[in-house]
PDB file of N, CA, C, O and CB in Angstrom:
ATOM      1  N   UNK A   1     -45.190 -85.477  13.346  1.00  0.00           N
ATOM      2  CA  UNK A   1     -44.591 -85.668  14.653  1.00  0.00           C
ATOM      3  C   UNK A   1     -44.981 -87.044  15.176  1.00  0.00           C
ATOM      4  O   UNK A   1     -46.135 -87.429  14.989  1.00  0.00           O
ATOM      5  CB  UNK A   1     -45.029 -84.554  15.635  1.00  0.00           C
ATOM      6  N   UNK A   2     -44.113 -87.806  15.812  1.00  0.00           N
ATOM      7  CA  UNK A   2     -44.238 -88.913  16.597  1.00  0.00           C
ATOM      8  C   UNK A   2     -45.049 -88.908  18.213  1.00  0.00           C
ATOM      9  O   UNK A   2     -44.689 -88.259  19.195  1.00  0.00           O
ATOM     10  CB  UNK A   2     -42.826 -89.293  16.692  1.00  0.00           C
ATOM     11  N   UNK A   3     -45.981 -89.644  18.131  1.00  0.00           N
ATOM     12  CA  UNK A   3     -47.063 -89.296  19.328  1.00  0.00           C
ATOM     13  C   UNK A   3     -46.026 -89.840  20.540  1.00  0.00           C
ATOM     14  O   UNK A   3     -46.667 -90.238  21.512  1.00  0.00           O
ATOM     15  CB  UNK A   3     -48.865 -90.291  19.219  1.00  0.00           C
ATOM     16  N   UNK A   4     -44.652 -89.940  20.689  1.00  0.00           N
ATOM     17  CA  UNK A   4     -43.643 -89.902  22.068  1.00  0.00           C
ATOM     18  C   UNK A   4     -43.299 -89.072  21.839  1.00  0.00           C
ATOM     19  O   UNK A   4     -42.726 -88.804  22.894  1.00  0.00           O
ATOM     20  CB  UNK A   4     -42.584 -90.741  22.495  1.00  0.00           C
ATOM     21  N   UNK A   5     -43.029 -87.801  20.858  1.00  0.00           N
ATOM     22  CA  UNK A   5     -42.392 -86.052  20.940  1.00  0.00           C
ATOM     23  C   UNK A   5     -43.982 -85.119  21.537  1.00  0.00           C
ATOM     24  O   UNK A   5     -45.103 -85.009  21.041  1.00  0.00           O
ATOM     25  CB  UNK A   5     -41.733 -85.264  18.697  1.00  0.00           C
ATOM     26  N   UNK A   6     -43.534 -84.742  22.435  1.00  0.00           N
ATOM     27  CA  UNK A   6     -44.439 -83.607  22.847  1.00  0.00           C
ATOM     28  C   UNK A   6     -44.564 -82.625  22.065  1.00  0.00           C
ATOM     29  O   UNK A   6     -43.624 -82.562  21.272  1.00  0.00           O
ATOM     30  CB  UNK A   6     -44.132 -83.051  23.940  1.00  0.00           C
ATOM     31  N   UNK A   7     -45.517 -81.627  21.915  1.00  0.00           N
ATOM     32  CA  UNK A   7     -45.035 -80.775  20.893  1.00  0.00           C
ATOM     33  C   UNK A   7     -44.622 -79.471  21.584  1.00  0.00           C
ATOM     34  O   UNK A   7     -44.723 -79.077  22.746  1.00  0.00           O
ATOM     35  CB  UNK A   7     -46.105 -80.555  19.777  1.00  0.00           C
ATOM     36  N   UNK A   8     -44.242 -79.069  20.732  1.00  0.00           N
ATOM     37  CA  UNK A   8     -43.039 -77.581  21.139  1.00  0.00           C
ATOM     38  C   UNK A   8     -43.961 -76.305  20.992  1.00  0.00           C
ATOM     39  O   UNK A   8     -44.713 -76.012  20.062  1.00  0.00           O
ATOM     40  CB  UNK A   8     -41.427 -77.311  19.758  1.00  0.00           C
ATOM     41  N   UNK A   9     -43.672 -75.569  22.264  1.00  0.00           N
ATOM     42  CA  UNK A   9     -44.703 -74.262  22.090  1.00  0.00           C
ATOM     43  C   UNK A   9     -43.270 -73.220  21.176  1.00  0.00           C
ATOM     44  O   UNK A   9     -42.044 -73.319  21.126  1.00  0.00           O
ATOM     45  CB  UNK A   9     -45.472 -73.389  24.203  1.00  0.00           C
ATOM     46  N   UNK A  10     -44.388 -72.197  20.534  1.00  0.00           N
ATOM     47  CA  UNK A  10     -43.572 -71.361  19.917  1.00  0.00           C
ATOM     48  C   UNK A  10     -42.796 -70.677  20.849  1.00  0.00           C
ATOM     49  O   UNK A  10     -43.465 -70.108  21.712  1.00  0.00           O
ATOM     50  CB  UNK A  10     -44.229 -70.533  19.117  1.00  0.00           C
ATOM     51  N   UNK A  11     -41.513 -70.552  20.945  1.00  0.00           N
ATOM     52  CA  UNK A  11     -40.471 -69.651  21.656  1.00  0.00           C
ATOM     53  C   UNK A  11     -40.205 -68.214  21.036  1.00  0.00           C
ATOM     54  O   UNK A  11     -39.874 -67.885  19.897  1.00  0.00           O
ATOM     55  CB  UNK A  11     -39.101 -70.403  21.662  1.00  0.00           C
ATOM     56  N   UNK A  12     -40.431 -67.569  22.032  1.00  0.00           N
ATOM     57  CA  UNK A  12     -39.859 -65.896  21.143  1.00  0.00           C
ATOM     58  C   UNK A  12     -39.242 -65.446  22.246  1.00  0.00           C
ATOM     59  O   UNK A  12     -39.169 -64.220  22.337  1.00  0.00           O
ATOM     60  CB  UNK A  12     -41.177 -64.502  20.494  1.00  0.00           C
ATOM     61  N   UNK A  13     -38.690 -66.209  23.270  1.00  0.00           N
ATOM     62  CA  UNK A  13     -37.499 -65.856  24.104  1.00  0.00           C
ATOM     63  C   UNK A  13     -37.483 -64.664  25.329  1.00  0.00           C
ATOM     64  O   UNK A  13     -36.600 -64.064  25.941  1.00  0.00           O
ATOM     65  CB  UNK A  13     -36.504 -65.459  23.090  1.00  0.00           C
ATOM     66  N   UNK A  14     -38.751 -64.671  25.327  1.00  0.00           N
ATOM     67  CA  UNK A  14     -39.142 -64.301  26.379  1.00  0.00           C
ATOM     68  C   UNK A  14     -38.920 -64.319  27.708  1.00  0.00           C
ATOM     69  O   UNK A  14     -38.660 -63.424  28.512  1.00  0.00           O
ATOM     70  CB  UNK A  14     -39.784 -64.520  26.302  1.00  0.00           C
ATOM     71  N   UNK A  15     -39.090 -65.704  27.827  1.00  0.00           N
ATOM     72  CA  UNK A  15     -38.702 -66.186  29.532  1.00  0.00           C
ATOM     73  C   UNK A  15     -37.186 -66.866  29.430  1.00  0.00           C
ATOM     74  O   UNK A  15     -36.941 -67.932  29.995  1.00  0.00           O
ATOM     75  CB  UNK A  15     -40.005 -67.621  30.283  1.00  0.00           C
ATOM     76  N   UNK A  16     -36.513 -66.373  28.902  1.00  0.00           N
ATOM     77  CA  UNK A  16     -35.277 -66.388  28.626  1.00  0.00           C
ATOM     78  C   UNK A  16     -34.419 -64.826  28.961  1.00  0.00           C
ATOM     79  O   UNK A  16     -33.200 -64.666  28.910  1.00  0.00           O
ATOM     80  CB  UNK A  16     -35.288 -66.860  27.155  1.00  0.00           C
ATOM     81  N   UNK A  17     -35.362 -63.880  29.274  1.00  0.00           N
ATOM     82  CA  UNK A  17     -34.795 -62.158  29.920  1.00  0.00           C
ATOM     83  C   UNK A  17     -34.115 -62.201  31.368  1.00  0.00           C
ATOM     84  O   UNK A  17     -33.188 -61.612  31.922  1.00  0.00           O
ATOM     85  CB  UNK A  17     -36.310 -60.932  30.201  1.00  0.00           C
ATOM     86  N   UNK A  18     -35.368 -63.547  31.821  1.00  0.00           N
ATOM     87  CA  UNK A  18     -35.162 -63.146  33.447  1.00  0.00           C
ATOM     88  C   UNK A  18     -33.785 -64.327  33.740  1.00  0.00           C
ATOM     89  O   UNK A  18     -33.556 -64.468  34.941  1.00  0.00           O
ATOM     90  CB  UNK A  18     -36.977 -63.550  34.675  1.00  0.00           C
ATOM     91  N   UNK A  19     -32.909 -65.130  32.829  1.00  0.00           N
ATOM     92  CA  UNK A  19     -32.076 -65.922  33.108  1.00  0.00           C
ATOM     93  C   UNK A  19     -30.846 -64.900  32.350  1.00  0.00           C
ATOM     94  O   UNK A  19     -29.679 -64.793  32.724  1.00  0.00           O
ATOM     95  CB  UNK A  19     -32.451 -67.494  32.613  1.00  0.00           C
ATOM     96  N   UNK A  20     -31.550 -64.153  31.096  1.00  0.00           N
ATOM     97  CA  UNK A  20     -30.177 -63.674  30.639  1.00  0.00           C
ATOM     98  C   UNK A  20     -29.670 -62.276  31.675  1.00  0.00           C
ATOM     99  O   UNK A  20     -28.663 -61.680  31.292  1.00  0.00           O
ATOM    100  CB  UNK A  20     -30.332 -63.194  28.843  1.00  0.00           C
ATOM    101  N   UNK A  21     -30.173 -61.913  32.605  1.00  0.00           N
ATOM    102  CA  UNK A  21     -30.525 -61.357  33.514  1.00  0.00           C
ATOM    103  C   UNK A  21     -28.815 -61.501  34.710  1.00  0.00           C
ATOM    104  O   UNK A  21     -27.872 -60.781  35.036  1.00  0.00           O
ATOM    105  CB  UNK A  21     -32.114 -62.114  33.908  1.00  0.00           C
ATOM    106  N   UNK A  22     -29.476 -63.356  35.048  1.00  0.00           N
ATOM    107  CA  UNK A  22     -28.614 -63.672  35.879  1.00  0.00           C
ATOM    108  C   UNK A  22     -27.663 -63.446  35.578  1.00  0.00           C
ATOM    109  O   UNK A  22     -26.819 -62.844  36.241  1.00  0.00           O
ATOM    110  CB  UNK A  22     -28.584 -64.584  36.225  1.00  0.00           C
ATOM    111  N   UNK A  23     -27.511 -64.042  34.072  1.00  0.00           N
ATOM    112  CA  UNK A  23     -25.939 -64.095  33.831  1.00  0.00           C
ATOM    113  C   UNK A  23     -25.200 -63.056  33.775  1.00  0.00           C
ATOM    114  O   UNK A  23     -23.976 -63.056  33.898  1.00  0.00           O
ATOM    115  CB  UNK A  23     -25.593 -64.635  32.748  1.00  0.00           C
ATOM    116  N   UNK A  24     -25.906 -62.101  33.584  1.00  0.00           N
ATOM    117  CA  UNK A  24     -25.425 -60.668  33.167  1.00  0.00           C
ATOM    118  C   UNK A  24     -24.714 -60.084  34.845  1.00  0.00           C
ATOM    119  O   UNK A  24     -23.896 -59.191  35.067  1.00  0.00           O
ATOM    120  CB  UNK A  24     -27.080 -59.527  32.453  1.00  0.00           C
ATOM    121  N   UNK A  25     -25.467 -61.061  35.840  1.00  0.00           N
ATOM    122  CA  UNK A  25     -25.211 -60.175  37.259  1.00  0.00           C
ATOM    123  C   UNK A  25     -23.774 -60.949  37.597  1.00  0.00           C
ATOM    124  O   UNK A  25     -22.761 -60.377  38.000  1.00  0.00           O
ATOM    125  CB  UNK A  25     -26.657 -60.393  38.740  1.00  0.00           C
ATOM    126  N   UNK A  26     -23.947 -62.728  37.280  1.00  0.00           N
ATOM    127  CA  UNK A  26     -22.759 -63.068  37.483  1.00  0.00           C
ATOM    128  C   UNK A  26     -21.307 -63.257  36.697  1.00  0.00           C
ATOM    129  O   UNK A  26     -20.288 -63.926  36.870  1.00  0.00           O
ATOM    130  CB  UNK A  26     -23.047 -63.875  37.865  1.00  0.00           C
ATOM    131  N   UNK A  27     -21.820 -62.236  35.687  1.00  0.00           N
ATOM    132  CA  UNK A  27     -20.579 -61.887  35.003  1.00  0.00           C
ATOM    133  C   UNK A  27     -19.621 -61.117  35.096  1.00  0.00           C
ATOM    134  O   UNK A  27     -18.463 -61.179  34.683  1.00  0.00           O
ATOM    135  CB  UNK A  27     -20.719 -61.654  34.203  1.00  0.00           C
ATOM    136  N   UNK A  28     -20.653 -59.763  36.154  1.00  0.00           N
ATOM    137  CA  UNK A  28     -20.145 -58.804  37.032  1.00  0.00           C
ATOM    138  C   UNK A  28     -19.081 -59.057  38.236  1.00  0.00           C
ATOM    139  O   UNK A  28     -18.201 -58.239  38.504  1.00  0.00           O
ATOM    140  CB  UNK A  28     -21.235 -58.311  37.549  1.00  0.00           C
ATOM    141  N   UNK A  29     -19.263 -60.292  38.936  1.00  0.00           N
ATOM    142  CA  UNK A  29     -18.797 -60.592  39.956  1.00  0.00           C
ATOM    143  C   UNK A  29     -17.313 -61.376  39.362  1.00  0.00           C
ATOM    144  O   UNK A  29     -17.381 -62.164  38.419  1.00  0.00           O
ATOM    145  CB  UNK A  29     -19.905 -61.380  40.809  1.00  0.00           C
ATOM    146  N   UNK A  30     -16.019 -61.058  40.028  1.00  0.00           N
ATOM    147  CA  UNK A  30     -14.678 -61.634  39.722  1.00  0.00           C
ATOM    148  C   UNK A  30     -15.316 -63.202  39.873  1.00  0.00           C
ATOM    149  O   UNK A  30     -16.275 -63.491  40.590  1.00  0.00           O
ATOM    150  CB  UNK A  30     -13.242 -61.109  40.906  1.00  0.00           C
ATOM    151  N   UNK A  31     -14.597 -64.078  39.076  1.00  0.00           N
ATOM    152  CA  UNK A  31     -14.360 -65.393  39.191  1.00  0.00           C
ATOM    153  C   UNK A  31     -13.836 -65.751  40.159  1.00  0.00           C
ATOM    154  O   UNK A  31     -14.279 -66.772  40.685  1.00  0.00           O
ATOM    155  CB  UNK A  31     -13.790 -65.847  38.381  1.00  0.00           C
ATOM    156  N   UNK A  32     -12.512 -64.945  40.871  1.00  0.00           N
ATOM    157  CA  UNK A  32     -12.174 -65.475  42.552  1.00  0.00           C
ATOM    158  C   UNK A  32     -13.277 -65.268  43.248  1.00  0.00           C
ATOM    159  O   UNK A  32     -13.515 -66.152  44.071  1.00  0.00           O
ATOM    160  CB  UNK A  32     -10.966 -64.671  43.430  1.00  0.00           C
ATOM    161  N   UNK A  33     -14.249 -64.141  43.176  1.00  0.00           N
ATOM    162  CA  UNK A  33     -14.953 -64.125  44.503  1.00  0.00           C
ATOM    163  C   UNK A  33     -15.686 -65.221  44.136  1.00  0.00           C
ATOM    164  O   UNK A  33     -15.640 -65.995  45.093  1.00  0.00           O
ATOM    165  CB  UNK A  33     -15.802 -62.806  44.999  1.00  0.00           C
ATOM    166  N   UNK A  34     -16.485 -65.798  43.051  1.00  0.00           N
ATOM    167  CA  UNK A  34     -17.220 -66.886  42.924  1.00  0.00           C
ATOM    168  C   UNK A  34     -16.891 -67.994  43.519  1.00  0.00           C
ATOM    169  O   UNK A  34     -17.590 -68.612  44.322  1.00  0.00           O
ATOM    170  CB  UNK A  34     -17.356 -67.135  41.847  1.00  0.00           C
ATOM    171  N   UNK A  35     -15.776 -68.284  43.127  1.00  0.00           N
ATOM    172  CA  UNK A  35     -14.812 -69.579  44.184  1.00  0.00           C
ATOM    173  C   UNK A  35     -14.801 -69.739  45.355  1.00  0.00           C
ATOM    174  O   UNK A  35     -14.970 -70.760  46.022  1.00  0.00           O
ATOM    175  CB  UNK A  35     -13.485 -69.576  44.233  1.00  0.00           C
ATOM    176  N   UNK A  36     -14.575 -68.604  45.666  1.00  0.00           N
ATOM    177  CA  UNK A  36     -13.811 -68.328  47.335  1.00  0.00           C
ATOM    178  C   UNK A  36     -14.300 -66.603  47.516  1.00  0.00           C
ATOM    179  O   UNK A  36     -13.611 -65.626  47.225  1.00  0.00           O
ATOM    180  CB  UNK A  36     -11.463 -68.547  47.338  1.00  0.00           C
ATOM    181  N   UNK A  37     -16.031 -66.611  48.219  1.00  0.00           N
ATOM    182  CA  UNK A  37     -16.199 -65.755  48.533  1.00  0.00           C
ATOM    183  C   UNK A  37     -15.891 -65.256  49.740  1.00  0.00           C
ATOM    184  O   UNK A  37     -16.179 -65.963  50.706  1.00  0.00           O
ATOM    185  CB  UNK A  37     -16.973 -65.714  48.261  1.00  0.00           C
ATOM    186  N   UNK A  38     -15.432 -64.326  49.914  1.00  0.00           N
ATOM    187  CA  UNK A  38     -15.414 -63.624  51.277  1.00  0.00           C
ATOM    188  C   UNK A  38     -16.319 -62.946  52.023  1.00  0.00           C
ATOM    189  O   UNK A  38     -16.953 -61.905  51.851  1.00  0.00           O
ATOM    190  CB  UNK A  38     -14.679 -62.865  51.271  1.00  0.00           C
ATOM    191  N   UNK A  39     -16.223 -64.041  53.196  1.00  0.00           N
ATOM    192  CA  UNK A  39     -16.979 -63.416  54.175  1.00  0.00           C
ATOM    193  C   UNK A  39     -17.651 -62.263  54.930  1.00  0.00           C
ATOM    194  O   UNK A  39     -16.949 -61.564  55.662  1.00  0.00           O
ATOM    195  CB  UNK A  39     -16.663 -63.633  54.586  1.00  0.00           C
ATOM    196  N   UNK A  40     -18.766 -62.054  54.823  1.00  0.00           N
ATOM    197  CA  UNK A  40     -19.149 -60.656  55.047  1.00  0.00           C
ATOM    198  C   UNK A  40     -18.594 -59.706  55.942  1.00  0.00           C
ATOM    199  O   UNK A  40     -18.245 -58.547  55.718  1.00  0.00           O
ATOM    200  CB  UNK A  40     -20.272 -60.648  55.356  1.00  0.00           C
ATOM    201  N   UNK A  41     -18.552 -60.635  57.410  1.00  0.00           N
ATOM    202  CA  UNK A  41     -17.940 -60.036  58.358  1.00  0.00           C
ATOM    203  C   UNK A  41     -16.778 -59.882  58.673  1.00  0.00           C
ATOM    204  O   UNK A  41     -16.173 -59.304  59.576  1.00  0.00           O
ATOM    205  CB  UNK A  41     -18.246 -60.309  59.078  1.00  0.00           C
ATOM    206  N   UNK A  42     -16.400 -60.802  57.336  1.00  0.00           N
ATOM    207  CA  UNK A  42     -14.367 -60.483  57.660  1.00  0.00           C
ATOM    208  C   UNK A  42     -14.550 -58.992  56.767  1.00  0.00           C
ATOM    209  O   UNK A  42     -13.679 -58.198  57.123  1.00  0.00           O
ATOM    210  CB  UNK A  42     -12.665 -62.132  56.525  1.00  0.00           C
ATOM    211  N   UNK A  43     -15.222 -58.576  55.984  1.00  0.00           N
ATOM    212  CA  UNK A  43     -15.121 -57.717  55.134  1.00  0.00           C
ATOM    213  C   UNK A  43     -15.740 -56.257  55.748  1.00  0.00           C
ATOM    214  O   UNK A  43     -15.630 -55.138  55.248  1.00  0.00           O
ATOM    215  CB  UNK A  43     -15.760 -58.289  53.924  1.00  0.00           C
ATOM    216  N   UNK A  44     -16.352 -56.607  56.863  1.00  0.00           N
ATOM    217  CA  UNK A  44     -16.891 -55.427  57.917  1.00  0.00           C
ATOM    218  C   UNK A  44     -15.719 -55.181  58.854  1.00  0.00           C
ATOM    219  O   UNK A  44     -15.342 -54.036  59.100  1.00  0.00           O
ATOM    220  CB  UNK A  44     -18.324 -55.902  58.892  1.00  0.00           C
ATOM    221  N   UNK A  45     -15.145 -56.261  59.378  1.00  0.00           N
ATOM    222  CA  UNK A  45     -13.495 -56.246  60.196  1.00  0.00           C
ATOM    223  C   UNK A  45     -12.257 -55.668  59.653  1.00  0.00           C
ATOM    224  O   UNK A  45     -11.203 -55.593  60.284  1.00  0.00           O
ATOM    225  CB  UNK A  45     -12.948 -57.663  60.408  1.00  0.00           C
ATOM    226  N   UNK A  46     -12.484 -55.177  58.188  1.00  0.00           N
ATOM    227  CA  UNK A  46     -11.445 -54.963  57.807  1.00  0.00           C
ATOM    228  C   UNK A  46     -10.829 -53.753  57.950  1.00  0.00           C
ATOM    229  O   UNK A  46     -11.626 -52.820  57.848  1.00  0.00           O
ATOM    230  CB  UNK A  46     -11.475 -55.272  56.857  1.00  0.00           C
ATOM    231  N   UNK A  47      -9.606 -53.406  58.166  1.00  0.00           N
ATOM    232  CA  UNK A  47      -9.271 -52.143  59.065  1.00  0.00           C
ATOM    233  C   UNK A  47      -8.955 -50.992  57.744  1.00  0.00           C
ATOM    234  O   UNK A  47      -8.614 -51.191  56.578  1.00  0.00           O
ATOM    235  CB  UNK A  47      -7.676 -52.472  60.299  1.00  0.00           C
ATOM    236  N   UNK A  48      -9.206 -49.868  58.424  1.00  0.00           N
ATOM    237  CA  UNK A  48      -9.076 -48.835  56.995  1.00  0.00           C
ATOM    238  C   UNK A  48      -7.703 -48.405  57.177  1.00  0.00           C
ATOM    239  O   UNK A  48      -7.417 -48.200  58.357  1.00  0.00           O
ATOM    240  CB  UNK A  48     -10.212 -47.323  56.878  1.00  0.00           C
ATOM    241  N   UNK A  49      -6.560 -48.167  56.139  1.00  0.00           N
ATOM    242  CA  UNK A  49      -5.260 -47.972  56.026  1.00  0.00           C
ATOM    243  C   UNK A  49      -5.275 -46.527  56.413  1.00  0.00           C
ATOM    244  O   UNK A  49      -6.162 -45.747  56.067  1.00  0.00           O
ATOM    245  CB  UNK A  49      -4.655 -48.350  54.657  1.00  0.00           C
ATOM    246  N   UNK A  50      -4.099 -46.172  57.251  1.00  0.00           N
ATOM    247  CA  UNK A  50      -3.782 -44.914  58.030  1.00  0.00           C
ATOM    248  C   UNK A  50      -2.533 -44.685  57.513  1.00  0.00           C
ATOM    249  O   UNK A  50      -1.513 -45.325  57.262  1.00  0.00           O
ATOM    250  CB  UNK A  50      -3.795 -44.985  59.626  1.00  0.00           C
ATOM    251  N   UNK A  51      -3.032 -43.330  57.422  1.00  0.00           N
ATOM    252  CA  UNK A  51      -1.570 -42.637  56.427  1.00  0.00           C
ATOM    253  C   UNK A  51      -0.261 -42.309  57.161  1.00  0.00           C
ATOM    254  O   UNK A  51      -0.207 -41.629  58.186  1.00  0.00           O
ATOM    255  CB  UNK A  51      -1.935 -41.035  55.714  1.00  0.00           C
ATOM    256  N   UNK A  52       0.807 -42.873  56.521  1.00  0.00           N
ATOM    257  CA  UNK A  52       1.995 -42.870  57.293  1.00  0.00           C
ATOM    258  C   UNK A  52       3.239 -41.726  56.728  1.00  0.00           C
ATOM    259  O   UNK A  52       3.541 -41.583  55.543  1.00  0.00           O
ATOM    260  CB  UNK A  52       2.512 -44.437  57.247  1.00  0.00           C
ATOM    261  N   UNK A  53       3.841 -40.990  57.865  1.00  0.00           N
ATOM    262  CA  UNK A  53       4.922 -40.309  57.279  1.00  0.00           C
ATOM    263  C   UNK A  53       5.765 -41.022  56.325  1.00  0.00           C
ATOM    264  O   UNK A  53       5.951 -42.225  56.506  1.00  0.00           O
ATOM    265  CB  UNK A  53       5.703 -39.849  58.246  1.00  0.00           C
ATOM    266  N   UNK A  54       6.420 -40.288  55.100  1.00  0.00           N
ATOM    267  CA  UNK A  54       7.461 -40.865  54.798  1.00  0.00           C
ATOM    268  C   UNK A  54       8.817 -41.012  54.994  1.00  0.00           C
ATOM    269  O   UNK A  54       9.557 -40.128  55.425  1.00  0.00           O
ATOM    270  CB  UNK A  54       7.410 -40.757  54.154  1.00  0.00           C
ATOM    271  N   UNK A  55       9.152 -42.153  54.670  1.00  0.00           N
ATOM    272  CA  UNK A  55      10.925 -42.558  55.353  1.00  0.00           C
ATOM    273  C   UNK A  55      11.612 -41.179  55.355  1.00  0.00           C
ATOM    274  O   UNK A  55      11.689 -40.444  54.370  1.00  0.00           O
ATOM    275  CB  UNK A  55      12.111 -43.805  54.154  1.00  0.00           C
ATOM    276  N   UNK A  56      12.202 -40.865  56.835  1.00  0.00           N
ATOM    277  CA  UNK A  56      13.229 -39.697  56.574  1.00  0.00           C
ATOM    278  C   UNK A  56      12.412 -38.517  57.103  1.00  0.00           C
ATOM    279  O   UNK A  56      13.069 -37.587  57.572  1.00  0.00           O
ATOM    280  CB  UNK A  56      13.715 -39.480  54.876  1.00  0.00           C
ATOM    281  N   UNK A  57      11.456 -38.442  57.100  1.00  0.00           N
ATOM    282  CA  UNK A  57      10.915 -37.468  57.336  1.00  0.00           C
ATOM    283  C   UNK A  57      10.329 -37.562  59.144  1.00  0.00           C
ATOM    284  O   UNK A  57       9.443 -36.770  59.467  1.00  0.00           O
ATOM    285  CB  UNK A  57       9.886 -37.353  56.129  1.00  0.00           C
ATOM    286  N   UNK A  58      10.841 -38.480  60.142  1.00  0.00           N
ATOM    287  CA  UNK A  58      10.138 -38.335  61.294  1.00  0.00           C
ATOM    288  C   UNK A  58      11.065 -37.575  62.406  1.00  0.00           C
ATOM    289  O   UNK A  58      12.294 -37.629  62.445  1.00  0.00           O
ATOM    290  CB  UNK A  58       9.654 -39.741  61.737  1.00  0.00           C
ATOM    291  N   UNK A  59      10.339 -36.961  63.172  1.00  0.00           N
ATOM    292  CA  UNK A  59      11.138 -36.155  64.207  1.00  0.00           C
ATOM    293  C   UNK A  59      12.296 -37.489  64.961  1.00  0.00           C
ATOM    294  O   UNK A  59      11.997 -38.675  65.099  1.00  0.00           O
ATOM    295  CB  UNK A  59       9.806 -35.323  65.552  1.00  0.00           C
ATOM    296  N   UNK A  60      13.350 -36.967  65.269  1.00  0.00           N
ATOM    297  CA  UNK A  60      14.125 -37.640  66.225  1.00  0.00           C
ATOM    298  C   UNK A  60      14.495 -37.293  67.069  1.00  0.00           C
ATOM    299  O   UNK A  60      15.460 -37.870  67.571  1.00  0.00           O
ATOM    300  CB  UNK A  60      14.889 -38.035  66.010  1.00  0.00           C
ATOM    301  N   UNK A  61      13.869 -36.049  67.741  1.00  0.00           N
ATOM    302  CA  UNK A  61      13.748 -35.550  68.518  1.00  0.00           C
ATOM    303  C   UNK A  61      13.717 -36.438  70.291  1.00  0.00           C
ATOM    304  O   UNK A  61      14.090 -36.039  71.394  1.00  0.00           O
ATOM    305  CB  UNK A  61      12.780 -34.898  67.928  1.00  0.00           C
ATOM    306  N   UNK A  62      13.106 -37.714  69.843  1.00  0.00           N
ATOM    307  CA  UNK A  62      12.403 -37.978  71.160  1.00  0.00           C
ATOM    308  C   UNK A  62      13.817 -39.026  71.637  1.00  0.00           C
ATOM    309  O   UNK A  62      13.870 -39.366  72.819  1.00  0.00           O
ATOM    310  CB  UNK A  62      10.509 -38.843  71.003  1.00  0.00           C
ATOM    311  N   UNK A  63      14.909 -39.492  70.682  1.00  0.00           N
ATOM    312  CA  UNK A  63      15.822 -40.104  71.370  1.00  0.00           C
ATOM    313  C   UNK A  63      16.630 -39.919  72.274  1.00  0.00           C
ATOM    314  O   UNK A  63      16.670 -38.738  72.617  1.00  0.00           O
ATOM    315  CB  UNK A  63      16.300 -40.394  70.886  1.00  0.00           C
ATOM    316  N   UNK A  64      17.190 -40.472  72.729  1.00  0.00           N
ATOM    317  CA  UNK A  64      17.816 -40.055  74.317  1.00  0.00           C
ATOM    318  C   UNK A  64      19.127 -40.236  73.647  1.00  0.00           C
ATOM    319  O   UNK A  64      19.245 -41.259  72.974  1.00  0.00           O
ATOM    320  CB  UNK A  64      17.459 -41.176  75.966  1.00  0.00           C
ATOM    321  N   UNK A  65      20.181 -39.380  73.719  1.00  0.00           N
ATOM    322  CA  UNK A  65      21.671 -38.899  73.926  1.00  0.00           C
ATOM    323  C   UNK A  65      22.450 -40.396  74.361  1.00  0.00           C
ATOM    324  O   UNK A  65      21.873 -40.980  75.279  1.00  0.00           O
ATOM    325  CB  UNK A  65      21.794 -37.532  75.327  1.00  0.00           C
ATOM    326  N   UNK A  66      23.366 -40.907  73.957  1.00  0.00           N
ATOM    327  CA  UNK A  66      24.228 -42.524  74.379  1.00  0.00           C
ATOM    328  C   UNK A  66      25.220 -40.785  75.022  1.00  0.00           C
ATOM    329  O   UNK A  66      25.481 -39.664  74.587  1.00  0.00           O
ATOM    330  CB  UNK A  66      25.214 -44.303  72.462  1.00  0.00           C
ATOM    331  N   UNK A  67      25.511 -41.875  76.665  1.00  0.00           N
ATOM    332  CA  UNK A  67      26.637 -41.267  77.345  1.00  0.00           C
ATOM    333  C   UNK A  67      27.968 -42.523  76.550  1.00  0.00           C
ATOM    334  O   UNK A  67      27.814 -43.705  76.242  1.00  0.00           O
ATOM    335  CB  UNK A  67      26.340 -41.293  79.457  1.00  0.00           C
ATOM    336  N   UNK A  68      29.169 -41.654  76.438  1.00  0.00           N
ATOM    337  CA  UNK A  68      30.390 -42.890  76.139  1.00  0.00           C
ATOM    338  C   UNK A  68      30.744 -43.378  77.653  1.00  0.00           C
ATOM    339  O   UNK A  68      30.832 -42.520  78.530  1.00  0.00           O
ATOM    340  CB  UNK A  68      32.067 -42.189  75.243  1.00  0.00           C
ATOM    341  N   UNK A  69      30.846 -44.064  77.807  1.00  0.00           N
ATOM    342  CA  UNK A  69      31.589 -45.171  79.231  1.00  0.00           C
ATOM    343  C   UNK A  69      33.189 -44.598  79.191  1.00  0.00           C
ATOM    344  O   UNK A  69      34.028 -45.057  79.967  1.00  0.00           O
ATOM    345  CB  UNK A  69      31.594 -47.454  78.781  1.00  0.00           C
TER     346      UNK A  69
END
């Protein structure tokens, strides 16, 4: 070895768990949210979908009668 190369400790990849780790968490996460994460509190604001009759099926009961002129 050349006394400007430091020498190399033996690797057995050890401290290499807690990075393969990360990757493993941000592999989980979509690539859009990585980009363009969304905001926590827009994501607490967000309204829960309410179930709607279907077409055809609503009373019409409540319309008012056309008089003819």
């Amino acid at each position: 070895m050349s006394e400007t190369t430091p020498e190399q400790p033996a690797r057995d990849g050890e401290d290499l768990a807690e990075i393969r780790a990360e990757i493993d968490e941000l592999k989980a996460v979509p690539e859009e949210e990585l980009v363009s994460p969304t905001p926590a509190a827009l994501l607490a604001a967000e309204p829960e979908p309410e179930p709607t009759d279907p077409i055809g099926s609503a009373d019409d009961d409540d319309t008012q009668p056309t008089t003819a002129l």
